[in-house]
C-alpha positions in Angstrom: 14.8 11.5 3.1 11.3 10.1 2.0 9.0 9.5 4.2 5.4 7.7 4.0 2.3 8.9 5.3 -0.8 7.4 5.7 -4.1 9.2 6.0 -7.6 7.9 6.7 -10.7 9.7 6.2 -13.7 8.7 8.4 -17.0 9.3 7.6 -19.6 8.4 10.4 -22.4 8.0 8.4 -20.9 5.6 5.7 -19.2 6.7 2.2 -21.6 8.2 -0.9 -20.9 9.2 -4.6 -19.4 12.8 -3.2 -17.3 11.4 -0.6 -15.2 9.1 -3.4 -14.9 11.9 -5.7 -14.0 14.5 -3.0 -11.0 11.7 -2.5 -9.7 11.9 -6.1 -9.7 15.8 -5.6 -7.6 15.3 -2.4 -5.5 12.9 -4.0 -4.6 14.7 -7.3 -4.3 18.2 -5.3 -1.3 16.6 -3.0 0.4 15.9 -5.9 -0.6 18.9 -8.4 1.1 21.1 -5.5 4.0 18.8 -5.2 3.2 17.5 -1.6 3.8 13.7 -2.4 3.4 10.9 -4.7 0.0 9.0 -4.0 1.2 5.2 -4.3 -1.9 3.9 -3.2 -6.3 4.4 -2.8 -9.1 2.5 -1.2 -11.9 2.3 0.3 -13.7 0.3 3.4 -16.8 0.4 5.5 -17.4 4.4 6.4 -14.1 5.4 5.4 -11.3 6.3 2.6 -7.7 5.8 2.6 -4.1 6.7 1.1 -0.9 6.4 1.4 1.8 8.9 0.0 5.3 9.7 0.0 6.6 12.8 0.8 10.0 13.9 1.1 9.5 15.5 4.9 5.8 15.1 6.8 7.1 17.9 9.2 7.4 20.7 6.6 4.5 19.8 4.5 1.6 18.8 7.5 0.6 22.5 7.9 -0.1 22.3 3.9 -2.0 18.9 4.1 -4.4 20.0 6.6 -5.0 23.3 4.8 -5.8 21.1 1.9 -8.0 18.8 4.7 -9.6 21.5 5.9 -10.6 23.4 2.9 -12.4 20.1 1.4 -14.1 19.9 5.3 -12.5 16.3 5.7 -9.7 17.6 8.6 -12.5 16.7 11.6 -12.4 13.0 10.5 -9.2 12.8 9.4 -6.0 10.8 11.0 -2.9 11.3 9.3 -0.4 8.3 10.7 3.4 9.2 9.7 5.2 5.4 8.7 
């Protein structure tokens, strides 16, 4: 069964040049390991956004915020299962 996940970065002090491209390294490592399909990107006011489908959030969370973590984006992260 798919499922859709969506997952908002935060960043306090408002987005810069390394914040997008950190979010095109998060994007294409989720699917370059096989985590999920990206389906959709953007952006807004101190933040970055995605949605993906995965075929099970529960088995594949503890990879995601490995992958959050190792990029230092899991503090300001919210990952909303849908």
């Amino acid at each position: 069964m798919e499922d859709e996940l969506y997952i908002r970065i935060n960043f306090p002090e408002g987005l810069n040049e390394d914040d997008l491209s950190i979010r095109y390294i998060f994007s294409d490592t989720l699917e370059a390991r096989g985590i999920g399909t990206v389906v959709s990107m953007g952006t807004g006011e101190g933040f970055f956004d995605l949605n993906l489908i995965l075929d099970n959030f529960e088995d594949k969370q503890s990879e995601i915020r490995s992958i959050l973590e190792s990029l230092n984006l899991l503090q300001n992260a919210e990952l909303i299962p849908g």
